[in-house]
C-alpha positions in Angstrom: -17.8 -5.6 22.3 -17.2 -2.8 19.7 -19.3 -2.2 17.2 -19.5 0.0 14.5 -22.1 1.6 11.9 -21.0 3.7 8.6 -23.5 6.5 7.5 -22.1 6.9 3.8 -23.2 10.3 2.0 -22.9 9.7 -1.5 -20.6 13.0 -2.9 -20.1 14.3 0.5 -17.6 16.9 0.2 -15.6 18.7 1.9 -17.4 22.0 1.5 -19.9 20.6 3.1 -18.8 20.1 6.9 -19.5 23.8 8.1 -23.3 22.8 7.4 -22.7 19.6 8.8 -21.3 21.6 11.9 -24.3 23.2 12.1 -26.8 20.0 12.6 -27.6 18.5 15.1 -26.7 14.8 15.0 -23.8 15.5 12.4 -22.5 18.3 15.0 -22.1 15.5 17.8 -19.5 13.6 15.8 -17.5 16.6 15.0 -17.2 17.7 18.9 -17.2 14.2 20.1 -14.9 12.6 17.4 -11.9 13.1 15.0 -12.7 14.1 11.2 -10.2 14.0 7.6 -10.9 17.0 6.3 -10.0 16.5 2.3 -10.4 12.6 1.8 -8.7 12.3 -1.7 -10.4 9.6 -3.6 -8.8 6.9 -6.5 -9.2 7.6 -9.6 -11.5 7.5 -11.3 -13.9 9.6 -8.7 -16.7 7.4 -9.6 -19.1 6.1 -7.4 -18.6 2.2 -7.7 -14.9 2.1 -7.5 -14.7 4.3 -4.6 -17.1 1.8 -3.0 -14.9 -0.4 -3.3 -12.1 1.0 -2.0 -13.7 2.2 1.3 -13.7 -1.5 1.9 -10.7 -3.0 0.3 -8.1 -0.1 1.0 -6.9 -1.0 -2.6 -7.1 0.6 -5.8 -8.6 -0.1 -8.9 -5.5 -2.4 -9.6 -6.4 -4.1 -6.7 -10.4 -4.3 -6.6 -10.6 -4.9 -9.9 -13.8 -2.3 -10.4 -12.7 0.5 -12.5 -15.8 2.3 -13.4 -19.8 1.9 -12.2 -20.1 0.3 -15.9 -18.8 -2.5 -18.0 -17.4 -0.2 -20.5 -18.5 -2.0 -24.2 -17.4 -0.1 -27.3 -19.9 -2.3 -29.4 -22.4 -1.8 -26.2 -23.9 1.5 -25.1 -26.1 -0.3 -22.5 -23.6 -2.9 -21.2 -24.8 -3.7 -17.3 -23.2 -2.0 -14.1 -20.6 -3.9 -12.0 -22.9 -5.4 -9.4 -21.5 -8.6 -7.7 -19.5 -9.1 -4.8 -17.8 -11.8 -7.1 -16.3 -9.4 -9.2 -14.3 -7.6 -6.1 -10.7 -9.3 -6.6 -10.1 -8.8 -2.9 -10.6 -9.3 0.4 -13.1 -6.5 1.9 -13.8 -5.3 5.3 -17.1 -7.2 5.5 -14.6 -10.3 4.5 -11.9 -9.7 7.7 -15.5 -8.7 9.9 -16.5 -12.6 9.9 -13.3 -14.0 10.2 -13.1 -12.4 13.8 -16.9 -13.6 14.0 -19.1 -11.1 13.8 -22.5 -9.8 12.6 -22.5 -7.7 9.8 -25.4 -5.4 7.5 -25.0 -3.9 4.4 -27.7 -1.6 2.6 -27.6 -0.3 -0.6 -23.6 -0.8 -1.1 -22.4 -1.0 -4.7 -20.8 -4.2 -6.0 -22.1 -6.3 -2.9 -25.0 -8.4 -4.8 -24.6 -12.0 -3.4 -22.0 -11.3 -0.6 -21.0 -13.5 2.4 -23.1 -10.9 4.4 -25.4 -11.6 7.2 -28.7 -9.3 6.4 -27.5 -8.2 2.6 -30.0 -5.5 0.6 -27.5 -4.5 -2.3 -27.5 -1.2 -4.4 -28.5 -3.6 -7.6 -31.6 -2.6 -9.4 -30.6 -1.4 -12.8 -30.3 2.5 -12.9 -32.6 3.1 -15.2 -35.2 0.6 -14.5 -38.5 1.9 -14.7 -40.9 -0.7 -14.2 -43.1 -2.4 -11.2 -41.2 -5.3 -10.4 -37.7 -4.4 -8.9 -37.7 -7.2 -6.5 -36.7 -9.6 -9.4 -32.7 -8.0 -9.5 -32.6 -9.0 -5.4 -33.9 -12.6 -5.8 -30.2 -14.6 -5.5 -28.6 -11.7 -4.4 -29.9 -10.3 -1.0 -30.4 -12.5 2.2 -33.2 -14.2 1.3 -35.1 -13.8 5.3 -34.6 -10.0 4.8 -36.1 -10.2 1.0 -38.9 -12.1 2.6 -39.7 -9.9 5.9 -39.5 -6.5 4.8 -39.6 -6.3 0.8 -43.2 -6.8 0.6 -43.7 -4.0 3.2 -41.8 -1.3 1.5 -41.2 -2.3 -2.2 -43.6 0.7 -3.1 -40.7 2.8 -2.3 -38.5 1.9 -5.5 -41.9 1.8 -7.7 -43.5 4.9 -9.8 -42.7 8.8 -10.0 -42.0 9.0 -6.2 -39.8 6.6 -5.7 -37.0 7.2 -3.5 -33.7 4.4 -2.4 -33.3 6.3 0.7 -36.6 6.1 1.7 -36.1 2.2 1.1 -32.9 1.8 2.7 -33.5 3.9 5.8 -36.9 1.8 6.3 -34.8 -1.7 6.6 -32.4 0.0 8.5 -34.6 0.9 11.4 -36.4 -2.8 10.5 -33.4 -4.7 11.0 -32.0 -2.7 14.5 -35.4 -3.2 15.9 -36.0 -6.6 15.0 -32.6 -8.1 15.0 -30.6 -5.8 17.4 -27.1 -4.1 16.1 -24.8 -5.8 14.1 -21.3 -5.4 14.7 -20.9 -3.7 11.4 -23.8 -1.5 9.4 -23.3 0.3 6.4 -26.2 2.6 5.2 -25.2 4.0 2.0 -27.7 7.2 0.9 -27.7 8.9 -2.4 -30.0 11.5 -2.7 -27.3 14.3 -1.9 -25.3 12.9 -4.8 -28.5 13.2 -6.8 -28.9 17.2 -5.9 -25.5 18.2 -6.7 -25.6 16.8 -10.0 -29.4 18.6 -11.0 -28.2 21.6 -9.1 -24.7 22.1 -8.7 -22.3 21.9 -5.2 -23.1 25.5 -3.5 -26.9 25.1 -4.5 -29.2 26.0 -1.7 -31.4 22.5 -2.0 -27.5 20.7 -1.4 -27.9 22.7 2.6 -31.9 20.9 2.6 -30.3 17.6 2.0 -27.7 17.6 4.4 -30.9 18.9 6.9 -32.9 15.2 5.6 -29.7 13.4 6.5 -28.9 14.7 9.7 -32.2 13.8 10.3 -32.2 10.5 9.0 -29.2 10.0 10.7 -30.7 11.0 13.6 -32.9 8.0 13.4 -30.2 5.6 13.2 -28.7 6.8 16.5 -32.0 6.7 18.9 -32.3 3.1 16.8 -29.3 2.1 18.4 -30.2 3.8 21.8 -33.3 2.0 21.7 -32.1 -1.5 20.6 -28.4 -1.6 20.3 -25.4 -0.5 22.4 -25.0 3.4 22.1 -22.0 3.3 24.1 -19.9 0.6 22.2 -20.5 1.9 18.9 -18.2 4.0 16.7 -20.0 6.1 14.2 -18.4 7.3 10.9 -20.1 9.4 8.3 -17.9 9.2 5.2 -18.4 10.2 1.2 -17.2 8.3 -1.5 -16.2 11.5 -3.3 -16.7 14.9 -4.2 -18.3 16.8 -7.0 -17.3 19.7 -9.3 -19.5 22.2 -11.3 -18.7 21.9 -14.7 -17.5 24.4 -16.6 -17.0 23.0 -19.8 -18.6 19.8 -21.9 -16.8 18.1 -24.9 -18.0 15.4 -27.0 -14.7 14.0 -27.8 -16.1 11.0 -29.9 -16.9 13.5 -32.4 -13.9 15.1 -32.2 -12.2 11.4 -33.1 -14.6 11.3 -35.4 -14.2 14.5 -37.3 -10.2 13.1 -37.6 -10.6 10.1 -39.0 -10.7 7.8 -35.7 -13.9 6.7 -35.7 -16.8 6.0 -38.9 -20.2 5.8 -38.5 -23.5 5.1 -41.0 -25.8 8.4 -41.7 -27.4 7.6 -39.0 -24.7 7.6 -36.6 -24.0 4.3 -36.0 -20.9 3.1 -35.6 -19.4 1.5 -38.3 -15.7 0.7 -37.2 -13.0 2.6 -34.9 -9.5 2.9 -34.6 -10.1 4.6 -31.3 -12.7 5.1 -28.6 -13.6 7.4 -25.8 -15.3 6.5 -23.3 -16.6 8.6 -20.4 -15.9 8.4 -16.9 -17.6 11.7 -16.3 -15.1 14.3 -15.6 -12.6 12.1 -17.5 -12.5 10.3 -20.6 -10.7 6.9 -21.3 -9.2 6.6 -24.9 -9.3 2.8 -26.3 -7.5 1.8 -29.1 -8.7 -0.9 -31.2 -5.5 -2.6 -31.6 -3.6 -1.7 -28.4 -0.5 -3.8 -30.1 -0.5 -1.4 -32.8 2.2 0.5 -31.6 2.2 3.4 -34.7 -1.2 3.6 -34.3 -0.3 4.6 -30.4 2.2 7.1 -31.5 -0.4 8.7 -33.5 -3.0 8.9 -31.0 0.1 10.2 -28.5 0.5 13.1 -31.4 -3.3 13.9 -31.8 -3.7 14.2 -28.0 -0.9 16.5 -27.5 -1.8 18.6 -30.3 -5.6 18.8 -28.9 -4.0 19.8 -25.6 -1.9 22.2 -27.1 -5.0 23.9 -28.5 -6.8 26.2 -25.5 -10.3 25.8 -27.9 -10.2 22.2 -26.3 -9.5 22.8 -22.8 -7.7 19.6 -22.8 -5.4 19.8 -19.2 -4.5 16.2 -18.8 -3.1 13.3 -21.1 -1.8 10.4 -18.9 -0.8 7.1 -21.0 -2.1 3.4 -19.9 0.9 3.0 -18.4 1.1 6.2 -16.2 -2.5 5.7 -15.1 -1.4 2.6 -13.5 1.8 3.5 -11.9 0.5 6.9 -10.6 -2.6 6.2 -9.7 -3.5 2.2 -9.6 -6.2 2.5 -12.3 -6.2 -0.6 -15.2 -8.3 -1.3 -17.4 -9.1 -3.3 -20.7 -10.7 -0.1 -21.8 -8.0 2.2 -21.8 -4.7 3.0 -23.8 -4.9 6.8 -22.7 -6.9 8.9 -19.9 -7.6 12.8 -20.7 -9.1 15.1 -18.5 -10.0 18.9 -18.5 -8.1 22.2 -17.6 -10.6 23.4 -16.1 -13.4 21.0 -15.1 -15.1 19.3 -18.0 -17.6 16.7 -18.4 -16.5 13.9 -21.4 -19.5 12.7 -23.5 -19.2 9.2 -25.9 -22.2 10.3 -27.8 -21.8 10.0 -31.7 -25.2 11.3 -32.8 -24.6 15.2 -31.3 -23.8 17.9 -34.1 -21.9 20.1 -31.9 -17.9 19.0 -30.4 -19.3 21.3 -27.5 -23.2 21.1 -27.4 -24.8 21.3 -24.1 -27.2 19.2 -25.4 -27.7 17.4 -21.7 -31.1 17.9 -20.4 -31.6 19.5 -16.6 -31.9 16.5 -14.2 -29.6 14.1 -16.0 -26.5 13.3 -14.1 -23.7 15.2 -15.6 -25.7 18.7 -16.1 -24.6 21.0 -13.7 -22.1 19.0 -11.5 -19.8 15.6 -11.6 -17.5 13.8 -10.7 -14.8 11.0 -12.3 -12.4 13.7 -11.9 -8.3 13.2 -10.6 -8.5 12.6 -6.9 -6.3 15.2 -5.5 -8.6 18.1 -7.5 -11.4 20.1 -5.4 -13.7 19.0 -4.4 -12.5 16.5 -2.1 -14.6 14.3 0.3 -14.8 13.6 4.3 -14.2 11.1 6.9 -15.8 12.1 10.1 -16.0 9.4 13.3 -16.9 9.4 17.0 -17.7 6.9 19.4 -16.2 3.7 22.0 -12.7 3.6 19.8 -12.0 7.4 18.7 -9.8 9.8 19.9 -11.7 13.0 20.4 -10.2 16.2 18.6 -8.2 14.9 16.2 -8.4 17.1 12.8 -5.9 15.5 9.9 -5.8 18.1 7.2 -5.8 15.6 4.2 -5.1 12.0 3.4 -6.1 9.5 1.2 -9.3 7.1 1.1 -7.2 4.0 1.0 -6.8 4.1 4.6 -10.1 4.0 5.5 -10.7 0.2 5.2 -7.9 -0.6 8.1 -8.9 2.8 10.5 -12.3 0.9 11.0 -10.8 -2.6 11.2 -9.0 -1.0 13.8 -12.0 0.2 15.6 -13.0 -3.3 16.2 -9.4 -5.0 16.6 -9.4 -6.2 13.8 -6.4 -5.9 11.6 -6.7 -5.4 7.7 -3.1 -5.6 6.7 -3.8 -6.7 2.7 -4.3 -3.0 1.6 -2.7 0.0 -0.3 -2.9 2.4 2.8 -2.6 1.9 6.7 -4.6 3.1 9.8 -4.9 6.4 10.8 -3.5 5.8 14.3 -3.6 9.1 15.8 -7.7 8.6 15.6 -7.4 5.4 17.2 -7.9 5.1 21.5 -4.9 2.9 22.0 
């Protein structure tokens, strides 16, 4: 029986596959296998709603995720999207046991409490700090996999050294050895996600980390030698979506504020609003306050295209509620207008900086030297790479879109996924 396992790089992009062509286990897939070359995201390029989509096939529209956060005007530390409960859809871990099979997710966004058979979830608030992490899996993870392994390697999400992969690649090779191979794995890493951002896309450490995963990756195959079925399995290393360095940084909440939009106390709270932006990264989401208000929507329409008229602002983008959806499936409560950078820019919601343009971000934090949030079709794209039982070998498609990644690996199994936004990619398939 076919069986598959997804090794998903977090930011993988396309610049990367002539380094992954140079390593060893990644190499294998590439001369065994067919690959995407430019995987265009949804939009936004965030990490969540991609998720999402790599097992729906649907958009935003669809899913019903449209950002890693709960955007809250009144709530600058409103919780991540976390629960399988909040996915409108069917997913592929959904169709997976209707044909009856195993299935083993690690460290996926927006899977806490899913109808999954050895579930770890990507839950643990982002910037928890403290000693006790296990309390966000209690309820949410398979409760035999919380009680075998957490105890054994729980010291992994705790103090200065603490490291998900580390955590996730531990239960991996746990669960293979101690529970043979599911029909369907997904291993989701971050760490090369985590580089790009401190360092930016071409920096040297981004080659080191591709060398860790090729390496953890390696693992995972002799795993499956070892205690699966090498021979049925399809393999597929996938990202969720690119980054870009960032050229330019706005504050645009001050910019609303400076115009009137926005008041705040002398200590730069927020008072009241007309409008809002929040960020999205590489993209900024523009709420009104009374979205029924249609003057006060002509007048935002008018500001906008007079920033973007203005080169100071490097405004390249302005894309009403309504064109959002209709181009690109994204909805939200949260947005009456999405803006995005000429040339790539990060968006910032901050009200307390002093400077519209202040590169006030510290080294280390997530948008400081590269990003992501950005339109999907944009540079840097990301990769879909598979080998194994089910794939054609050879096959190179030059780009296409993420939304037909969902039903191409139903279709490795048999299974047919026929509720999403995109369709197979049949030419990878071994009829």
């Amino acid at each position: 029986m076919s069986k598959l396992l997804v090794f998903c790089l977090d930011a993988l992009c396309t610049s990367d596959i002539d380094t992954m062509k140079s390593l060893s286990n990644f190499k294998f897939l590439f001369e065994k296998g067919s690959f995407v070359k430019h995987v265009e995201p949804i939009y936004p390029t965030l990490t969540y709603p991609c998720h999402c989509t790599i097992l729906t096939g649907r958009t935003v529209q669809g899913h019903g995720i449209p950002h890693n956060e709960i955007v809250d005007v009144e709530d600058d530390h409103a919780p991540w999207y976390s629960l399988r409960s909040q996915i409108q859809c069917r997913t592929l871990m959904d169709v997976a046991h209707e044909y009856g099979k195993k299935t083993c997710s690690l460290t996926w966004p927006v899977s806490g409490g899913a109808d999954i058979d050895y579930n770890m979830p990507m839950i643990v608030p982002i910037s928890y700090q403290g000693d006790d992490p296990g309390q966000f899996y209690v309820n949410y993870s398979t409760q035999e996999i919380l009680d075998r392994y957490f105890w054994k390697y729980q010291h992994l999400l705790q103090g200065e050294d603490r490291n998900l992969d580390r955590f996730t690649m531990s239960l991996a090779l746990d669960i293979l050895e101690d529970y043979g191979q599911p029909d369907i794995m997904l291993v989701k890493m971050c760490d090369l996600d985590t580089v790009k951002h401190c360092e930016g896309v071409h920096h040297e450490l981004v080659k080191k980390q591709l060398a860790k995963h090729n390496e953890e990756f390696g693992r995972l195959l002799e795993a499956i030698r070892r205690f699966g079925d090498f021979e049925e399995t399809n393999f597929v290393i996938l990202g969720d979506h690119g980054q870009q360095d960032i050229e330019r940084h706005i504050n645009f909440n001050l910019l609303l504020k400076e115009n009137g939009w926005i008041t705040t106390d002398e200590n730069n709270r927020l008072l009241d609003w007309k409008a809002y932006c929040h960020s999205a990264s590489m993209s900024g989401w523009i709420q009104l306050k009374d979205p029924n208000d249609h003057q006060l929507r002509q007048q935002m329409a008018d500001f906008l295209k007079r920033i973007q008229a203005d080169p100071q602002y490097n405004l390249g983008y302005v894309f009403t509620k309504e064109q959002a959806q209709q181009q690109f499936g994204l909805v939200s409560d949260a947005i009456d207008f999405v803006i995005e950078g000429k040339l790539p820019m990060s968006f910032d919601s901050t009200l307390a900086g002093k400077d519209l343009f202040e590169e006030y971000l510290k080294p280390g934090w997530h948008h400081s030297k590269a990003s992501h949030g950005y339109l999907p079709f944009r540079d840097e794209t990301t990769v879909f790479v598979a080998a194994g039982k089910n794939i054609q070998q050879g096959v190179v498609i030059e780009r296409s879109s993420m939304l037909n990644e969902a039903s191409t690996m139903a279709a490795m199994l048999g299974m047919e996924m026929n509720d999403t936004e995109g369709s197979p990619w049949v030419e990878m398939i071994k009829q």
